[in-house]
N, C-alpha and C positions, 0 to 999 in steps of 0.2 A: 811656901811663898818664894816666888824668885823675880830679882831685879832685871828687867829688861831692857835692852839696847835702846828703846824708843823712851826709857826714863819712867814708864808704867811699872806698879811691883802687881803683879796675879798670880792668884791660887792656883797652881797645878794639879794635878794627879794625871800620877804614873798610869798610862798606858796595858791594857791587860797583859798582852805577851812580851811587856818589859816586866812587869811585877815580879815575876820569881826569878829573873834572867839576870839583874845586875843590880846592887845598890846605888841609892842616890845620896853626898853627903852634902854639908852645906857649901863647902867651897867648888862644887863640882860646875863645870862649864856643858850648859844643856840647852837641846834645841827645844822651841816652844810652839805649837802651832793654837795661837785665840782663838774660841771659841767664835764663832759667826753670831751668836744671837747674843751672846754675854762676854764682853769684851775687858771683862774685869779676871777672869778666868784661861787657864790653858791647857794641854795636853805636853806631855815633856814627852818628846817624840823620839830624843836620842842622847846620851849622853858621851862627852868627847873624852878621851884619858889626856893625860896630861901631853905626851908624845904631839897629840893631836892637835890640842892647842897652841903649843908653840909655832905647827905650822901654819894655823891661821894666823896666828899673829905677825908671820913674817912676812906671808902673802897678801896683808892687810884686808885680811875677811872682818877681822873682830878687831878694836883696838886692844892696845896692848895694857890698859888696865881694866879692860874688861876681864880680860882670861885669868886674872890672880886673884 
């Protein structure tokens, strides 16, 4: 389940060639691409380290309590 920026929460699943590549935990900050026909659902397309959020956060991609 993860909470998204537009205030929607959707069932994810990871990505085939993310599966063995990287874990996902609960606090992690992840891109989502919704499903076109089922909009209650997504694909988690990329996950950011923490490094990486901070600089969205500064460049205000994401807000800043989204990323914690």
């Amino acid at each position: 389940m993860v909470q998204c920026t537009d205030g929607k929460v959707r069932l994810c699943r990871i990505r085939g060639k993310m599966k063995r590549r990287m874990w996902i935990r609960d606090s992690d900050t992840v891109l989502v691409a919704p499903w076109d026909f089922d909009n209650k659902k997504a694909d988690i397309v990329w996950r950011y380290i923490r490094a990486h959020v901070e600089w969205l956060e500064m460049n205000n991609y994401v807000p800043v309590s989204l990323g914690r």
